[in-house]
ROMARBA-50001 format. One record per residue (C-alpha): x, y, z; residue number from 1. Coordinates in Angstrom, 3 decimals. Layout:
REM residues N
+----------+----------+----------+-----+
!       px !       py !       pz ! pos !
+----------+----------+----------+-----+
!        X !        Y !        Z ! NUM !
...
+----------+----------+----------+-----+
This chain:
REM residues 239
+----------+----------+----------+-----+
!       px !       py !       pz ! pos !
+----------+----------+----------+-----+
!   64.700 !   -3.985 !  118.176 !   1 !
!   65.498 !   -1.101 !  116.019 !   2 !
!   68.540 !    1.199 !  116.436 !   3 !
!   69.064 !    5.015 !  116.152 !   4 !
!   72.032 !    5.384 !  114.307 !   5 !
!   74.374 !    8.428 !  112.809 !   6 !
!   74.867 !    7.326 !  109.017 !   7 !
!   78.096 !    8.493 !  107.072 !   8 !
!   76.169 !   10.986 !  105.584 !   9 !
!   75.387 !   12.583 !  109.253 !  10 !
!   72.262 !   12.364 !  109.662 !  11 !
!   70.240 !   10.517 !  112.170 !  12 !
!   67.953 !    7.206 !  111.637 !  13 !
!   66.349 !    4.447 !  113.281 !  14 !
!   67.914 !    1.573 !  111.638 !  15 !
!   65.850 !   -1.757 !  111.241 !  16 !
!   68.263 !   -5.229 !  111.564 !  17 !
!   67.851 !   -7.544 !  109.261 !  18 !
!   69.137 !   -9.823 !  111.901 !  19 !
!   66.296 !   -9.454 !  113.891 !  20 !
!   63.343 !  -11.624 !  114.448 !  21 !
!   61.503 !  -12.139 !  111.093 !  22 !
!   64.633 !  -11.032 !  108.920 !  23 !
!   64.635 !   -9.725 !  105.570 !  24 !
!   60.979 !  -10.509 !  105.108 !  25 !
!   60.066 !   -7.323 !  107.858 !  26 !
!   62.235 !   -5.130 !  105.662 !  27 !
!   61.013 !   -6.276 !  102.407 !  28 !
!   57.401 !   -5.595 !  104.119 !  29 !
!   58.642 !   -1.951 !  105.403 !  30 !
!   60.102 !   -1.031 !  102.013 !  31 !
!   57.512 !   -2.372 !   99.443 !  32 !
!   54.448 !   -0.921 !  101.972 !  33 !
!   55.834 !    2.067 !  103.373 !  34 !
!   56.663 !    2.982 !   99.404 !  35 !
!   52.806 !    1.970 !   98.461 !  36 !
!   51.994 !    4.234 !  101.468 !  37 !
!   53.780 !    7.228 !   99.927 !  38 !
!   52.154 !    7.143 !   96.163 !  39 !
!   48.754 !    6.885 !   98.118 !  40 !
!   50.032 !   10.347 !   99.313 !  41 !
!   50.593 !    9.039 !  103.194 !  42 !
!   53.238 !   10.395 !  105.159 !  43 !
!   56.629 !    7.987 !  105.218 !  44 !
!   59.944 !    8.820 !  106.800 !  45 !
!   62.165 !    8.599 !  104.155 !  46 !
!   63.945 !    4.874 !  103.694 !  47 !
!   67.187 !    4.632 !  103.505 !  48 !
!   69.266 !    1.713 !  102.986 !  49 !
!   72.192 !    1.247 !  104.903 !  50 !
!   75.478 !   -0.703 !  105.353 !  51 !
!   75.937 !   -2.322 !  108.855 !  52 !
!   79.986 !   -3.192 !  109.059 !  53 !
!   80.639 !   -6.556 !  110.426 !  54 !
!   83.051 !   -4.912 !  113.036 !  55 !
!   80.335 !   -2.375 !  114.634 !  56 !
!   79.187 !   -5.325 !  117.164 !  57 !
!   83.041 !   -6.614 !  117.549 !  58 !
!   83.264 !   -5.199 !  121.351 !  59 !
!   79.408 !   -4.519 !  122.677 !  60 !
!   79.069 !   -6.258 !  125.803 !  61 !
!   75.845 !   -7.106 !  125.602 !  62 !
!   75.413 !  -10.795 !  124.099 !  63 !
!   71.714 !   -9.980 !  122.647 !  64 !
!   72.699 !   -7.093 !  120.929 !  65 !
!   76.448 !   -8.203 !  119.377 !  66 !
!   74.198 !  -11.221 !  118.041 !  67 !
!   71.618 !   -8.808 !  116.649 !  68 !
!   74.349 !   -6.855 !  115.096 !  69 !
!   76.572 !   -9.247 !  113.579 !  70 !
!   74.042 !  -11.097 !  111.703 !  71 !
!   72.905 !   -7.715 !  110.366 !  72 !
!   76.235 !   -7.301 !  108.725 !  73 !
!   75.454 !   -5.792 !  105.429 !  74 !
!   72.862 !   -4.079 !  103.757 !  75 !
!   69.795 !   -3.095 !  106.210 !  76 !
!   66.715 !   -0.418 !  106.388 !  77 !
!   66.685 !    2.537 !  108.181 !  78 !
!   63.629 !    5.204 !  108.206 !  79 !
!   64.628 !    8.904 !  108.875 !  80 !
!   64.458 !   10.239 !  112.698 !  81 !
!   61.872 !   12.990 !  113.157 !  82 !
!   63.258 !   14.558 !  116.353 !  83 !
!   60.458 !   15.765 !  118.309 !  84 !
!   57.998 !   13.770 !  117.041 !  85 !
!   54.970 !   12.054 !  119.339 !  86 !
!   52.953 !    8.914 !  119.394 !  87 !
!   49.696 !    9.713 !  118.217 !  88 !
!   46.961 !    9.249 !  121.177 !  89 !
!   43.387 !   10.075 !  120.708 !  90 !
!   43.354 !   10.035 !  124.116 !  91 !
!   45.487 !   13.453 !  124.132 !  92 !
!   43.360 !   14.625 !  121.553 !  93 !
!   45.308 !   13.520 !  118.422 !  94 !
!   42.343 !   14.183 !  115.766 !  95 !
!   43.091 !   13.071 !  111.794 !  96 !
!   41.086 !   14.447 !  108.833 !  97 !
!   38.958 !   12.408 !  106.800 !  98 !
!   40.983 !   12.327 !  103.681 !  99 !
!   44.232 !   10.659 !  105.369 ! 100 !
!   42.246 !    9.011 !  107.956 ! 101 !
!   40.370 !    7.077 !  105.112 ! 102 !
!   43.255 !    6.935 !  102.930 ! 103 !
!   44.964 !    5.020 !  106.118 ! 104 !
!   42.037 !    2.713 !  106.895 ! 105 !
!   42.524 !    1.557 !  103.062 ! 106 !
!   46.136 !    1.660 !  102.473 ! 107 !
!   46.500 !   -0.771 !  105.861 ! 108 !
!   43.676 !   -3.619 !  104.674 ! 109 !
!   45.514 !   -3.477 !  100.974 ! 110 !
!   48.759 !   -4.639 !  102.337 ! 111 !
!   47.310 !   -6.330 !  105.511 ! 112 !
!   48.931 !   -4.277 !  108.098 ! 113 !
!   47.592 !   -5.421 !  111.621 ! 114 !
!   49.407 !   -2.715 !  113.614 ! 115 !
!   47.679 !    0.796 !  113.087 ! 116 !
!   45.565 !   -0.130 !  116.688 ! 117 !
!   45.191 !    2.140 !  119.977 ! 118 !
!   47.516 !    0.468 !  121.587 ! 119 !
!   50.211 !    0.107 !  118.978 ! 120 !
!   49.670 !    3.271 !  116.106 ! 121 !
!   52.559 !    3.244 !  114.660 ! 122 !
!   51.912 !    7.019 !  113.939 ! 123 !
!   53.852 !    9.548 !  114.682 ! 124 !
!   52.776 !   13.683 !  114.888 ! 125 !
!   55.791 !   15.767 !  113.688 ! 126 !
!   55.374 !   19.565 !  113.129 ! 127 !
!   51.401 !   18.995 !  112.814 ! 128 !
!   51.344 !   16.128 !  110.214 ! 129 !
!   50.797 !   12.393 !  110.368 ! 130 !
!   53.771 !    9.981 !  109.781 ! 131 !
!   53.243 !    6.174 !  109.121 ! 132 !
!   55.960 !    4.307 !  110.421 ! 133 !
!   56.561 !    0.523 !  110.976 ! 134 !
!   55.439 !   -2.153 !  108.498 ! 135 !
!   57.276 !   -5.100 !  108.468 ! 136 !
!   54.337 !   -6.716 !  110.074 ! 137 !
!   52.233 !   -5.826 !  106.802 ! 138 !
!   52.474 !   -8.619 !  104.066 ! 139 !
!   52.403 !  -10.819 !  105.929 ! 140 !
!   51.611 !  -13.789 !  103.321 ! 141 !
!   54.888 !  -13.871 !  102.402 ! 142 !
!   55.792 !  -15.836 !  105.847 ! 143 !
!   53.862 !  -18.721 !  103.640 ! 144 !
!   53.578 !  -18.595 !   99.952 ! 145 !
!   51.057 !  -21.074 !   99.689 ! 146 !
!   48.232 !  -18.976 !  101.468 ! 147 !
!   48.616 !  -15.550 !   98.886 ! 148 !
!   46.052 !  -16.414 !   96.873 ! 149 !
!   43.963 !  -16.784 !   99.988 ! 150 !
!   45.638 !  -13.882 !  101.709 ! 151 !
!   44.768 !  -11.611 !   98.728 ! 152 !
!   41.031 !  -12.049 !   98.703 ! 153 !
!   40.547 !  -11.401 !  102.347 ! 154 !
!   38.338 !   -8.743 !  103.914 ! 155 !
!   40.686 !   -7.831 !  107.015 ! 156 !
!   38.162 !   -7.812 !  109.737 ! 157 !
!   40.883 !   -6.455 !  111.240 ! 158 !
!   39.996 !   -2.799 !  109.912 ! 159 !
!   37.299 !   -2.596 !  112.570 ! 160 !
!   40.917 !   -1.720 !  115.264 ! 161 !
!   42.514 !    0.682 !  113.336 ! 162 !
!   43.264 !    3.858 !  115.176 ! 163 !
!   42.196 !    5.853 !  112.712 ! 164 !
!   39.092 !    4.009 !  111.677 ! 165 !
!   36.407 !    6.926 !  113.652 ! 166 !
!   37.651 !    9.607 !  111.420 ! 167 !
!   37.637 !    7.463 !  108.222 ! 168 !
!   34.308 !    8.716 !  106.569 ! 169 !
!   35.649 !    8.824 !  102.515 ! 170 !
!   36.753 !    5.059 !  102.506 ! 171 !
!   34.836 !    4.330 !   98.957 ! 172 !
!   36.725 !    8.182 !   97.717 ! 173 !
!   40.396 !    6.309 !   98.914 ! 174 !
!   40.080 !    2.980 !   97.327 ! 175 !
!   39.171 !    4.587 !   93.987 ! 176 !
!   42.196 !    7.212 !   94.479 ! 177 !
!   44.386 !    4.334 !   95.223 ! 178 !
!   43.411 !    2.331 !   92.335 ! 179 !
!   44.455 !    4.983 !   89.548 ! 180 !
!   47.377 !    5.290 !   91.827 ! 181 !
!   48.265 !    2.115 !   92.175 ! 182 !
!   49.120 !    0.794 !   88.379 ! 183 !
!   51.135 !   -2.246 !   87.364 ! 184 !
!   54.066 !   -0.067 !   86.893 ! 185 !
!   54.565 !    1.995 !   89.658 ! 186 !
!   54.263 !   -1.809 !   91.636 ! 187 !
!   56.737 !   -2.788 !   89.289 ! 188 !
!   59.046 !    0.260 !   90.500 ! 189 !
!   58.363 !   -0.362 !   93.859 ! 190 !
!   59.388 !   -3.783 !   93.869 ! 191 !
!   62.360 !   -2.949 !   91.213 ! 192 !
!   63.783 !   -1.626 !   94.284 ! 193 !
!   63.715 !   -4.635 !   96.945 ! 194 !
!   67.219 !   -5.908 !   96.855 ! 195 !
!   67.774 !   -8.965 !   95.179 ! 196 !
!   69.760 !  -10.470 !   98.581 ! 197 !
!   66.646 !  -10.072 !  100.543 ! 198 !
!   64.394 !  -11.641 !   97.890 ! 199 !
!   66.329 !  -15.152 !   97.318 ! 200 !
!   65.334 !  -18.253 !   98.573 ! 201 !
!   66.246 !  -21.887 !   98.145 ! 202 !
!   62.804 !  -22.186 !   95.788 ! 203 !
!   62.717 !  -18.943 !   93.932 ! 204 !
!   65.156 !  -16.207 !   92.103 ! 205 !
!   64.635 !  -12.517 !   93.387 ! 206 !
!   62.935 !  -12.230 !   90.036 ! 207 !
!   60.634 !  -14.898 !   90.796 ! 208 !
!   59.944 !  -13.434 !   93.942 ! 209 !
!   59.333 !  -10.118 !   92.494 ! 210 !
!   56.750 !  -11.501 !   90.013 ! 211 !
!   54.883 !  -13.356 !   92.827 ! 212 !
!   54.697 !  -10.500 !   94.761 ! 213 !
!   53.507 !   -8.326 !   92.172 ! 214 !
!   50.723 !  -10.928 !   90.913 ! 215 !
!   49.522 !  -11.194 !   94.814 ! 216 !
!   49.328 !   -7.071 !   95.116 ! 217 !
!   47.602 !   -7.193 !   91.824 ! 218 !
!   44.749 !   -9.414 !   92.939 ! 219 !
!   44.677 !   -7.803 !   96.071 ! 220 !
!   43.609 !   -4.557 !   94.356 ! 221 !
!   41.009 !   -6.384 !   92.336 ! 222 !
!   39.662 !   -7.314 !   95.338 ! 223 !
!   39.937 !   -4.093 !   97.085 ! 224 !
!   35.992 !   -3.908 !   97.000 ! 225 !
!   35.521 !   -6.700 !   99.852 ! 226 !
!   38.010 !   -4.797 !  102.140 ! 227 !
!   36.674 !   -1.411 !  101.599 ! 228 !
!   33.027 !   -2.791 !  102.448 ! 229 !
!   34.480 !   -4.757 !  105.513 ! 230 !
!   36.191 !   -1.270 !  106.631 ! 231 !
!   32.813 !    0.671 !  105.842 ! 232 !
!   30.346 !   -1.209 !  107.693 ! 233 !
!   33.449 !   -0.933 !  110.777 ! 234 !
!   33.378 !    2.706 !  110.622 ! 235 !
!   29.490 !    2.448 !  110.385 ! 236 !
!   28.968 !    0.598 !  113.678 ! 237 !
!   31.086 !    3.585 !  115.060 ! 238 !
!   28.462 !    5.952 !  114.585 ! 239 !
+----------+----------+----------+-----+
């Protein structure tokens, strides 16, 4: 349940709770993908971390939400509000163009994001361009370690639902885009900037985490050729 919020600095964003659900794993998954997304040259709100104060939930009535808030206290994600902005719907007539539509279908099966379908885009059209917003359901290995080495070799059948998948005709042009883009470094950067508190678990350092999620991004891109031949023969049936 996300929040739309007035930060310190005035402006207006739709805060993610660390409290919630699937807890600091959702906004490691919405920082380290959305970021990925925006090197591939994808549309992100900007992220923004922000500092919930324990006393914010100290007199909401509601039960759900004063538990929601007070075990956010601390150091959350919040994307930037686009006021204005709209759903996407093909069935309003929402059209993307081949380039982003492919770089989409890509980007999504790389980090395993399952929510790009009809009924739940996750894209939003603000003054005529595509945003991408909502990824804490991507990586989602990292809910069990043991299965990333299976995790990274998949072909995500699941390509064959994404919303953008009928306009995605330069899915071979993408993946090679994404893998000069995509370099040991600027993974490194990416994941430089996870904070350490939601990294740490009983078994690992945030380090340790770091390096395990860089080694299972890394084999995912060497196997980027089964998932961009699973997404191609999808768009194929299309036709």
């Amino acid at each position: 349940m996300p929040g739309l919020i007035e930060a310190d600095d005035e402006g207006m964003y739709v805060l993610k709770f660390r409290g919630a659900g699937q807890g600091a794993l959702a906004l490691v998954a919405e920082l380290v993908a959305g970021e990925i997304g925006r090197v591939l040259g994808l549309a992100v709100p900007e992220l923004v971390f922000v500092e919930v104060d324990p006393a914010l939930g100290r007199n909401e009535p509601d039960a759900e939400i004063r538990h929601l808030l007070k075990a956010s206290a601390g150091l959350n994600l919040a994307l930037d509000y686009l006021p204005g902005s709209t759903m996407f719907d093909p069935a309003a007539g929402d059209v993307a163009d081949a380039a982003t539509a492919s770089t989409a279908v890509w980007f999504d099966a790389f980090v395993q994001n399952v929510d790009r379908t009809a009924r739940n885009a996750n894209l939003l059209v603000w003054q005529r361009r595509l945003y991408f917003i909502d990824h804490g359901a991507a990586l989602f290995f990292h809910h069990n370690w043991p299965t990333a080495g299976l995790k990274a070799a998949s072909a995500f059948p699941e390509s064959q639902h994404h919303v953008l998948l009928r306009w995605a005709s330069a899915i071979a042009e993408a993946g090679a885009r994404a893998r000069q883009l995509l370099t040991p470094a600027v993974l490194h950067e990416i994941l430089e900037g996870v904070p350490d508190d939601w990294l740490v678990a009983e078994d690992a350092t945030a380090e340790d985490r770091r390096a395990a999620y860089l080694a299972y991004l890394t084999q995912r891109l060497a196997a980027a050729g089964t998932f961009e031949e699973e997404a191609q023969r999808a768009y194929q049936r299309l036709l």
